[in-house]
C-alpha positions as CSV (number, residue, x, y, z in Angstrom):
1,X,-35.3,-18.3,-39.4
2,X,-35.6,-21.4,-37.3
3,X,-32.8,-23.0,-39.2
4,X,-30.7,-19.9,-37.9
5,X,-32.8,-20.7,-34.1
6,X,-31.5,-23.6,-34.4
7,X,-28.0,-22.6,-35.3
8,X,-27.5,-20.5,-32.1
9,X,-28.9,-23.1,-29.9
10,X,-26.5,-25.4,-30.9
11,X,-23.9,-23.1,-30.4
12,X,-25.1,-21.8,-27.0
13,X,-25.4,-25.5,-26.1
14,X,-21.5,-25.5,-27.3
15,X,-20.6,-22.8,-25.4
16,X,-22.2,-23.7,-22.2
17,X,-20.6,-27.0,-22.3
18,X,-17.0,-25.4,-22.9
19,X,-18.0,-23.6,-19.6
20,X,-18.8,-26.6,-18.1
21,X,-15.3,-28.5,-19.0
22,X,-13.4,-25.1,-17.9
23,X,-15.6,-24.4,-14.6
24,X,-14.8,-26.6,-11.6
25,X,-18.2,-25.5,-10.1
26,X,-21.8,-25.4,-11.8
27,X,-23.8,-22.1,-10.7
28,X,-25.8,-22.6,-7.9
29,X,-28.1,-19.9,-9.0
30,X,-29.3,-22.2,-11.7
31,X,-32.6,-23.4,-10.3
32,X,-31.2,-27.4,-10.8
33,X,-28.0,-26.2,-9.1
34,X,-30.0,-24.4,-6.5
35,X,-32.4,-27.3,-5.4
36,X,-29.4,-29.8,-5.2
37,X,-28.1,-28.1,-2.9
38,X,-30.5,-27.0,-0.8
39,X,-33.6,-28.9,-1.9
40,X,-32.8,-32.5,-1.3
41,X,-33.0,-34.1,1.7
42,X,-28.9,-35.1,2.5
43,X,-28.1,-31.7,2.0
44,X,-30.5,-30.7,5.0
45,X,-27.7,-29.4,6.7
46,X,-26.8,-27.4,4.2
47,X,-30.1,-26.0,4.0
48,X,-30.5,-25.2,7.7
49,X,-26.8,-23.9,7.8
50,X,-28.2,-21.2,5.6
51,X,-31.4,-20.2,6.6
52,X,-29.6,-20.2,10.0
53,X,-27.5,-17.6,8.8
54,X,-29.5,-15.5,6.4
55,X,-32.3,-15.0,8.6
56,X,-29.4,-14.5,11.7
57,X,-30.8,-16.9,14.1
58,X,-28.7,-17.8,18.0
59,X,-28.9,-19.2,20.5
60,X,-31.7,-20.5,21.3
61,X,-33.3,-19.0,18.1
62,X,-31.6,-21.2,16.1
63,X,-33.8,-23.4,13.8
64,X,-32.3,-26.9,14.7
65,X,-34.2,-29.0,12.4
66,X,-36.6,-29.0,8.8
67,X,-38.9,-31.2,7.0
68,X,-39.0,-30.5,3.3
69,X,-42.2,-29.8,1.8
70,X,-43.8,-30.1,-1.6
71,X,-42.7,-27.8,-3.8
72,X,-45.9,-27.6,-6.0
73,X,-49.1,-24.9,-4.5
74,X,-51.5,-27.0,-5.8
75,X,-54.2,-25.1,-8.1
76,X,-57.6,-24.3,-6.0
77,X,-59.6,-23.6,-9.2
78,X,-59.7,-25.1,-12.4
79,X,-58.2,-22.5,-14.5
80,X,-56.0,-21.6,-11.5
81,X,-52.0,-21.5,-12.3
82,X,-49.5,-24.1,-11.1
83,X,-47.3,-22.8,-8.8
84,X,-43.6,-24.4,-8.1
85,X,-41.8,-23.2,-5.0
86,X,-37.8,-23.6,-5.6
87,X,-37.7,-25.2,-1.7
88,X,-40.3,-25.5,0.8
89,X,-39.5,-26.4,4.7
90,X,-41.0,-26.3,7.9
91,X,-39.3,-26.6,11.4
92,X,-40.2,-28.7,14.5
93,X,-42.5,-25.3,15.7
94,X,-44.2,-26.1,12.4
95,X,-43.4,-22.5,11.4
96,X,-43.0,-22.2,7.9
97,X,-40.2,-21.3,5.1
98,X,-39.7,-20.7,1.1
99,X,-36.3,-20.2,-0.7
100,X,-36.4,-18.7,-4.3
101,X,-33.9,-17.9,-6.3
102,X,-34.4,-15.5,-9.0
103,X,-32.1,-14.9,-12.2
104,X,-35.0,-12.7,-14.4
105,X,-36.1,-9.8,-13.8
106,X,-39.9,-9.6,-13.8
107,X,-42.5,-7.1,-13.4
108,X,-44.7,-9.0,-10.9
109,X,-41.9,-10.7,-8.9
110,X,-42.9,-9.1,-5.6
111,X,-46.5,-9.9,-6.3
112,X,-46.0,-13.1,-6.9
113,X,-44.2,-13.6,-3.8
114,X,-46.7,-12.3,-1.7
115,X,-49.2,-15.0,-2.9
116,X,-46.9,-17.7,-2.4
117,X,-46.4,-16.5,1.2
118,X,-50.3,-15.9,1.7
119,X,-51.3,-19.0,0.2
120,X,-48.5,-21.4,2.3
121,X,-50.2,-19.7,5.2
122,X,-53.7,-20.2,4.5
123,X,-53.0,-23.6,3.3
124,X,-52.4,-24.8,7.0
125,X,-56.0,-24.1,7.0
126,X,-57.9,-27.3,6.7
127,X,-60.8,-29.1,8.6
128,X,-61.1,-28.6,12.2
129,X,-57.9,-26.5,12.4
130,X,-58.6,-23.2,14.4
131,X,-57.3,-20.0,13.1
132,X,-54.9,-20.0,16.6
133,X,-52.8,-23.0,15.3
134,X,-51.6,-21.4,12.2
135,X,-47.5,-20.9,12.0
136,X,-45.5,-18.0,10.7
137,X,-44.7,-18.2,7.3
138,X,-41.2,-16.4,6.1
139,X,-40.5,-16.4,2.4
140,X,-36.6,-15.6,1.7
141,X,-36.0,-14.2,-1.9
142,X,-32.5,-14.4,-3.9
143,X,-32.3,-12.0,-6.7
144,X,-29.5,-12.2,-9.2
145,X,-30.5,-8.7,-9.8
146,X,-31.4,-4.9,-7.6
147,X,-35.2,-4.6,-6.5
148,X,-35.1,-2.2,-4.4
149,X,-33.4,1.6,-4.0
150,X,-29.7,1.9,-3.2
151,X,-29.9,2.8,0.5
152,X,-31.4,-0.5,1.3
153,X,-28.9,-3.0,1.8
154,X,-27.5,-6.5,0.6
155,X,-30.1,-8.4,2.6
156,X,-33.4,-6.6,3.5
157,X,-36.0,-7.6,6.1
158,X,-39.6,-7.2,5.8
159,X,-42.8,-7.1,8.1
160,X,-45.6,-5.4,8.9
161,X,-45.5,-2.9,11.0
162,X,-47.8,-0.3,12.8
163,X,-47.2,3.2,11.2
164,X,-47.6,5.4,14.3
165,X,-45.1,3.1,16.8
166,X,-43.3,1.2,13.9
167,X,-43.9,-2.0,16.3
168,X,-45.1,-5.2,14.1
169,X,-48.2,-6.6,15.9
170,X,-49.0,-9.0,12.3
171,X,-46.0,-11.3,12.3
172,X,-47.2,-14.3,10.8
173,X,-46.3,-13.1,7.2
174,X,-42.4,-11.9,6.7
175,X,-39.7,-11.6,4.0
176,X,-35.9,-11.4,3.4
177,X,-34.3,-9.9,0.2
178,X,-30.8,-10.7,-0.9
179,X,-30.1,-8.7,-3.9
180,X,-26.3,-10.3,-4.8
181,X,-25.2,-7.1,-7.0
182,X,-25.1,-5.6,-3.8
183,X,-22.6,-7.6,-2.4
184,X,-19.3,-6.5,-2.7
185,X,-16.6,-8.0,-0.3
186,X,-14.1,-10.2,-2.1
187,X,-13.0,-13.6,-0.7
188,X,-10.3,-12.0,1.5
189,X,-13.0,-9.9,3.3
190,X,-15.2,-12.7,4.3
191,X,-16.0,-13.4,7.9
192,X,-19.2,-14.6,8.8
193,X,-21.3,-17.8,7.8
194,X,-23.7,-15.3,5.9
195,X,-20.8,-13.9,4.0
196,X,-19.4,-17.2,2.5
197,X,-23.3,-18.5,1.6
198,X,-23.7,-14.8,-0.4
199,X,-20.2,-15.0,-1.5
200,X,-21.2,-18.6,-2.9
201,X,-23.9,-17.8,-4.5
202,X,-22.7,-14.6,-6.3
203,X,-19.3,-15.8,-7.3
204,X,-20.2,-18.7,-9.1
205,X,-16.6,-18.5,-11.7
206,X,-14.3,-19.4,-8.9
207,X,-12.5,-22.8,-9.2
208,X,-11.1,-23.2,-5.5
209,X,-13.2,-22.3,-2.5
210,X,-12.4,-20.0,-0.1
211,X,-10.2,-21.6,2.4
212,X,-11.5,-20.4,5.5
213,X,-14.6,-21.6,4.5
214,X,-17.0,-23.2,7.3
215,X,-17.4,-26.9,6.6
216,X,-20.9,-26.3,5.3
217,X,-19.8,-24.1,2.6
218,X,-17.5,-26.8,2.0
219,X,-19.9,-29.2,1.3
220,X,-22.0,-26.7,-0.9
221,X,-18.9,-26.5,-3.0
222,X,-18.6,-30.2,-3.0
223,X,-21.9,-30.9,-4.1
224,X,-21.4,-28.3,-7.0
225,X,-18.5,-30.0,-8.4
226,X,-19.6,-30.8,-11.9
227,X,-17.2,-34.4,-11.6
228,X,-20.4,-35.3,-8.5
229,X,-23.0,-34.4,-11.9
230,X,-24.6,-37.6,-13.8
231,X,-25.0,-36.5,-17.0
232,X,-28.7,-36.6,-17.1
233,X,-28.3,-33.9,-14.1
234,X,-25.6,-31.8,-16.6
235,X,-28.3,-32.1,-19.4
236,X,-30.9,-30.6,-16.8
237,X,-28.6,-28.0,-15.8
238,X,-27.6,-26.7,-19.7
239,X,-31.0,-26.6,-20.7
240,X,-31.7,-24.5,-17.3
241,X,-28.7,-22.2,-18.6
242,X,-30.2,-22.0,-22.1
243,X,-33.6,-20.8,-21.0
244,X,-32.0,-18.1,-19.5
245,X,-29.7,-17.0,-22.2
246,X,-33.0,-17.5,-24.3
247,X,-34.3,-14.8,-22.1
248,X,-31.7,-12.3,-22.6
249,X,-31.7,-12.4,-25.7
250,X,-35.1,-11.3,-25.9
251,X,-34.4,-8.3,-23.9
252,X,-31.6,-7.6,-25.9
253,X,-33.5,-8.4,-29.2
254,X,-36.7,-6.2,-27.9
255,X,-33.6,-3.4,-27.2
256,X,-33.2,-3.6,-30.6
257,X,-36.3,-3.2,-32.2
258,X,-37.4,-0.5,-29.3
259,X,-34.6,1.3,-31.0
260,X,-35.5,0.9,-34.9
261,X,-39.3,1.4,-33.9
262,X,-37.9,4.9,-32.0
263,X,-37.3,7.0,-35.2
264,X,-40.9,6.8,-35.9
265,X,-43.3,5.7,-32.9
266,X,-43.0,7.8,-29.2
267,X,-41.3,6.4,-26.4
268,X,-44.9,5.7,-24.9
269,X,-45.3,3.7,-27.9
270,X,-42.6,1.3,-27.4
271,X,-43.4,1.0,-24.1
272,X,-46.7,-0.6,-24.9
273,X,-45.3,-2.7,-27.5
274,X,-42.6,-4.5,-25.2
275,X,-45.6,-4.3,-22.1
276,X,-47.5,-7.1,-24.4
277,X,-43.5,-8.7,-25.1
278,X,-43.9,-9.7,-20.8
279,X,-40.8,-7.4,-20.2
280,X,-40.7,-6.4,-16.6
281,X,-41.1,-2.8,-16.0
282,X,-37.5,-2.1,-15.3
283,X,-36.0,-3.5,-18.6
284,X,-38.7,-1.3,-20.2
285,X,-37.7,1.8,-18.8
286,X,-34.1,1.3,-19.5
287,X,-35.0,0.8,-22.9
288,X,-37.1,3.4,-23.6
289,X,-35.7,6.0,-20.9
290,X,-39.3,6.5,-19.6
291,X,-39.3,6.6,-15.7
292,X,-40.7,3.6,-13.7
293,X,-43.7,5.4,-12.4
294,X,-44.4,6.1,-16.3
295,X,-44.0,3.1,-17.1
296,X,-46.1,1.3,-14.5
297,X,-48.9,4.1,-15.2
298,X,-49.1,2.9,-18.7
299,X,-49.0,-1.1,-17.6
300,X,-52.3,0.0,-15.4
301,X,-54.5,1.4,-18.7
């Protein structure tokens, strides 16, 4: 069996590397890809160029200027989990920003969010600092996948707001959604900044970029060409790309045996089974047709 492992990893490997010599571009939705470009400090202007456009900042809304940030929320307790932000900012108003990108689905990815927001917000908190002085904090997901219903859109925006007058009177703690399945204009159909950065992201087969292109998208192209790559950079980048095809192969292997295990054990059965695998709710309810709600009632027992 890990002879055979070992097998398909080679060939994976292989294959990815074939990719690589075919591909002009690496995937910027591949977390090394992703913090290259936006994550390092020469590519700044990249960075601002598309939180700029993302969160649809003007005039004089604009956020001129960043400081990158640690990436690591720093355990408070002793058995406490590591937490590693993809990119962490803040702007001259000391107002706060995190950029994820997400390629797996998983069960608790909104959850988790939330305590990255809440915990870059209370971490401003230190000795002598009022509770006045602390910043917004905006946390701006990617998903490579849908997380929410149909009639919300490409990019969603999120705060709390008062139920009765629907006014937001908590601002400090916002979020922005782009779900790139739900993008759909080709390269001929792209007109604003916002466009080209989704268009980027999502379209990661192309080998010319699109020519009316903003210089900043440009440059994001640039910086993914693979001939820009050391090789110890490449060698990061496949084995990002293998841990995810690792990971969908699970699903696909846990499809599998949700299906031999189906002749003879209920659907509510499976369910449980692949709940203790780590699958996210949603892969578990395509699998074993139960709804999500069902599905999430059994997580809870």
């Amino acid at each position: 069996m890990a002879l055979v492992k070992q097998r398909t990893c080679r060939m994976g490997l292989n294959h990815l590397r074939n990719l690589a010599t075919v591909r002009r571009f690496f995937d910027p939705k591949n977390d090394v890809a992703f913090k290259k470009v936006f994550g390092v400090e020469q590519n700044k202007p990249l960075l601002l160029s598309f939180l700029n456009s993302i969160l649809r900042r003007e005039d004089d809304n604009m956020i001129e200027e960043v400081e990158l940030l640690s990436q690591e929320l720093t355990p408070r307790y002793e058995d406490s989990k590591k937490s590693i932000l993809d990119v962490s900012c803040r702007d001259k108003k000391g107002h706060r920003y995190i950029v994820e990108m997400q390629n797996k689905r998983l069960s608790s990815f909104i959850q988790r969010l939330e305590y990255y927001a809440s915990r870059t917000y209370s971490d401003q908190l230190f000795k002598g600092i009022d509770y006045l002085e602390l910043k917004p904090v905006i946390l701006l997901a990617i998903a490579n996948h849908n997380i929410f219903p149909r009639e919300i859109q490409c990019i969603s925006y999120h705060c709390n707001r008062e139920e009765e007058t629907n006014k937001c009177f908590l601002p400090n703690l916002s979020y922005v959604f782009v779900e790139l399945p739900k993008f759909s204009k080709c390269s001929e159909q792209l007109k604003t900044p916002e466009d080209y950065w989704i268009h980027l992201l999502k379209a990661s087969d192309e080998n010319e970029p699109p020519k009316e292109a903003p210089s900043e998208i440009q440059e994001a192209y640039r910086v993914l060409e693979r001939h820009h790559w050391s090789s110890a950079e490449i060698e990061s980048y496949e084995k990002t790309m293998m841990a995810i095809l690792d990971d969908e192969d699970a699903i696909r292997t846990a499809k599998n045996e949700g299906m031999e295990e189906g002749r003879e054990e209920t659907k509510e059965e499976i369910a449980r089974k692949l709940l203790k695998k780590g699958l996210s709710l949603q892969d578990i309810s395509d699998i074993t047709g139960l709804s999500s709600s069902k599905v999430e009632e059994l997580s809870n027992q």
